[in-house]
C-alpha positions as CSV (number, residue, x, y, z in Angstrom):
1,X,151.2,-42.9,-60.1
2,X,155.0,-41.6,-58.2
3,X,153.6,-38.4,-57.7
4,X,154.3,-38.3,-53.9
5,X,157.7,-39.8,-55.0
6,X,158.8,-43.6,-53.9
7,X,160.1,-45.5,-50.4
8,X,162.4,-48.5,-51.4
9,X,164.5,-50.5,-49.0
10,X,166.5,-53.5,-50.0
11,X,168.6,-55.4,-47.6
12,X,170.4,-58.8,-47.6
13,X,173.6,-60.8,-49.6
14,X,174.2,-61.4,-52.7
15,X,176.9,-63.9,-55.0
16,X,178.4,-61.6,-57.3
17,X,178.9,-64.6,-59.9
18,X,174.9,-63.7,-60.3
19,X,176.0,-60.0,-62.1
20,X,178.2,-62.0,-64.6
21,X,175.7,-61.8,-67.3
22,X,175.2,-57.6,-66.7
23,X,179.3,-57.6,-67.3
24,X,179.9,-58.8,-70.8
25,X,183.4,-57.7,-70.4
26,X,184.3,-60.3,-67.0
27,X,185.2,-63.9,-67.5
28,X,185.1,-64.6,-64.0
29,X,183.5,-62.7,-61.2
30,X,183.3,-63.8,-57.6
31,X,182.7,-62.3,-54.1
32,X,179.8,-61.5,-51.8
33,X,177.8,-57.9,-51.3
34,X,175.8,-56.7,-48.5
35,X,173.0,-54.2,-49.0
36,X,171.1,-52.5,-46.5
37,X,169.9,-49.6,-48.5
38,X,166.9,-47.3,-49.6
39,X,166.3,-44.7,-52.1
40,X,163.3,-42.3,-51.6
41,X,162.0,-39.1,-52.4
42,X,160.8,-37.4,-55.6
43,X,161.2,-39.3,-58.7
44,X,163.7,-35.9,-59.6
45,X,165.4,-35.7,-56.5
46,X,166.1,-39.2,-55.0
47,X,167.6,-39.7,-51.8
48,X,169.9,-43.1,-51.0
49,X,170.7,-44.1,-47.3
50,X,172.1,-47.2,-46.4
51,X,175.8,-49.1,-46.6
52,X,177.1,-52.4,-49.0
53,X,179.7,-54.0,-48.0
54,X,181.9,-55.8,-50.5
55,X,184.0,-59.0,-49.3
56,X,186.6,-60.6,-50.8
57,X,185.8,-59.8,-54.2
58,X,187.3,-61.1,-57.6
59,X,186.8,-60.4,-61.2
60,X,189.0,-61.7,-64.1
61,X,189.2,-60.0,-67.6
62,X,191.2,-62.4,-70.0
63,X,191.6,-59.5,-73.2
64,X,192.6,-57.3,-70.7
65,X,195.4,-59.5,-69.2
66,X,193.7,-57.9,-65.6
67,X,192.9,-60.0,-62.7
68,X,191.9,-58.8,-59.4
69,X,191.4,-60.6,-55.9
70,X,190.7,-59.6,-52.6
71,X,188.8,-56.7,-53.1
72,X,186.9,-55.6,-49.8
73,X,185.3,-52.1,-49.2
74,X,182.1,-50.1,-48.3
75,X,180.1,-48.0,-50.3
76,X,178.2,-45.7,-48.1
77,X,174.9,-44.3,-50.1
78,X,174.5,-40.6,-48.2
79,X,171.8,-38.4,-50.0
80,X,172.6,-38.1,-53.7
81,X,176.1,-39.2,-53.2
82,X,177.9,-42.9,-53.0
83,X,180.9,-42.7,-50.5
84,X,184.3,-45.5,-51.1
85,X,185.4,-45.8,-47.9
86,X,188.1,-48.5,-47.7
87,X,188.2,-50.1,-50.8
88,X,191.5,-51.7,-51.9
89,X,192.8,-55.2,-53.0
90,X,194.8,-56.7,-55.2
91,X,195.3,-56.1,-58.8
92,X,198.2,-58.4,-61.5
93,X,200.1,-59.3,-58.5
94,X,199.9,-55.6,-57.1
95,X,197.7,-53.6,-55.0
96,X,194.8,-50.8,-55.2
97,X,193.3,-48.6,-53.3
98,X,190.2,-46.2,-54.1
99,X,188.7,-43.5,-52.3
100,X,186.1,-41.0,-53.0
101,X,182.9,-40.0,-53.6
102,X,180.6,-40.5,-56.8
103,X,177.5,-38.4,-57.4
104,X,174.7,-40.6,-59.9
105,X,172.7,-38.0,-60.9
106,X,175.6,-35.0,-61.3
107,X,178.7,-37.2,-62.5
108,X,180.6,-33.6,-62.5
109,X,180.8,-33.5,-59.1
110,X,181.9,-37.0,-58.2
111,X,185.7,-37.1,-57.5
112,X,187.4,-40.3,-57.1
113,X,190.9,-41.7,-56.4
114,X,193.1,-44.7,-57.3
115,X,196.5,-45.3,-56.0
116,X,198.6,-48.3,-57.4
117,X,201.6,-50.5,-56.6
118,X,203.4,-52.4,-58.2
119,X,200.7,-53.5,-60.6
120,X,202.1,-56.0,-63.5
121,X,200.5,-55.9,-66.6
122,X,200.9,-57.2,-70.0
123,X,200.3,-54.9,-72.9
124,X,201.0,-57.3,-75.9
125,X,202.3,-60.8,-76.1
126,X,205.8,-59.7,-75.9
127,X,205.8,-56.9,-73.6
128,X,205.4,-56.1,-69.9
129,X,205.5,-53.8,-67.1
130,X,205.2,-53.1,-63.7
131,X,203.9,-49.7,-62.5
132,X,202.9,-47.4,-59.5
133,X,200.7,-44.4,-60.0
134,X,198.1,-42.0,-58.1
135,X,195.0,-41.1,-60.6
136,X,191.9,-38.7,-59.5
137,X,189.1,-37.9,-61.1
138,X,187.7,-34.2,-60.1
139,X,185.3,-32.1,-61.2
140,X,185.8,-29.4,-64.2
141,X,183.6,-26.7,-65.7
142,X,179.5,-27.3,-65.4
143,X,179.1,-31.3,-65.5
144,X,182.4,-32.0,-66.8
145,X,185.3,-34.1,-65.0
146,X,189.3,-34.4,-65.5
147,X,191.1,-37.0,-65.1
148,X,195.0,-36.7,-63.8
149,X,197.8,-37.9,-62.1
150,X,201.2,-39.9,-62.2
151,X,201.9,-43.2,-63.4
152,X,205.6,-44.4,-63.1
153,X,207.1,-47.4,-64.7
154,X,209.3,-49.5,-62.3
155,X,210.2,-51.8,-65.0
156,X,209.7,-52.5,-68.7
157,X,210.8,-55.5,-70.5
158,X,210.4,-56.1,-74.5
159,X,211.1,-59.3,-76.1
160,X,211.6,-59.8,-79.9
161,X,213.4,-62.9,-81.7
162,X,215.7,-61.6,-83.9
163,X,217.2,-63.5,-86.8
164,X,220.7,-62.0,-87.5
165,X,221.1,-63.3,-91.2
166,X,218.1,-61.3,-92.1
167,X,219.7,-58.2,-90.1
168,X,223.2,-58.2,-91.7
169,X,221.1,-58.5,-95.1
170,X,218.9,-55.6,-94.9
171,X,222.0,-53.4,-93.3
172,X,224.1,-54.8,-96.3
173,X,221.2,-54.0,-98.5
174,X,221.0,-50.4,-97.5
175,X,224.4,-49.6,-97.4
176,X,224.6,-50.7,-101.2
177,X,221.5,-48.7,-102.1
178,X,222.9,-45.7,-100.3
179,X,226.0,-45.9,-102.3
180,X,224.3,-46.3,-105.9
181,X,222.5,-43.3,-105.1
182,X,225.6,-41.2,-104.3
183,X,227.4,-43.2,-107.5
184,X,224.7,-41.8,-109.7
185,X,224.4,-38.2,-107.8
């Protein structure tokens, strides 16, 4: 049946509120993409060609605490590989950028990179942060891939109500139980 392989092309625009349902994880998704690709070739050995375009993208993730806005960028499709080529927005009241290149079929060879700053995020209800950092993802032994880099915490903030009675109890509490040990010692 694809035994002298296959000759796809795909081109137009598309609502990205339409992936939602392939992104359990989103509540909100919202930009536009523009494809002008193919894939060809053997059905081993595909070949992509073609760009998509990604315009003022946003997605929202409500466990996560994330929310990320203006995200624009290309994704060039060059033989077996898919090339980032200005890719950047904002993420928690921060910015990102990511640049790279990802290889499909051979996820050891891909090697990506994400610089962040000033990226607020929320960890727990009583906790927060705001960070900067420069991650990569590169290639390792055979198909493997490492992940590494710097992450540096601007600021950090923890709030906890504290009820002082209940403090000065449990101090007064141990410092009698420490003494009634040493009494019977």
């Amino acid at each position: 049946m694809l035994e002298n392989g296959f000759d796809l092309r795909a081109s137009g625009e598309m609502n990205l509120n339409s992936l939602l349902a392939l992104a359990p994880a989103l509540d909100d998704l919202r930009g536009e993409l523009q494809v002008s690709a193919g894939i060809s070739g053997p059905v081993d050995n595909p070949r992509l060609e073609g760009k998509a375009r990604l315009h003022d993208a946003q997605f929202g993730m409500e466990a996560g605490n994330l929310s990320a806005s203006k995200i624009s960028g290309e994704l060039e499709l060059a033989g077996t590989r898919i090339v980032l080529k200005n890719f950047n927005g904002a993420v928690n009241s921060g910015s990102f950028e990511r640049a790279g290149d990802m290889a499909p079929l051979s996820p050891g060879a891909s090697q990506l990179r994400l610089t962040l700053h000033n990226v607020s995020l929320e960890p727990s209800e009583n906790t927060s942060m705001i960070f900067s950092g420069d991650l990569a993802l590169r290639p390792t032994d055979g198909d493997r891939v490492s992940l590494g880099g710097t992450i540096n915490i601007e600021s950090a903030e923890f709030n906890q109500n504290i009820n002082l009675g209940t403090l000065v109890n449990s101090l007064f509490e141990q410092i009698l139980s420490t003494r009634r040990s040493r009494a019977i010692t």
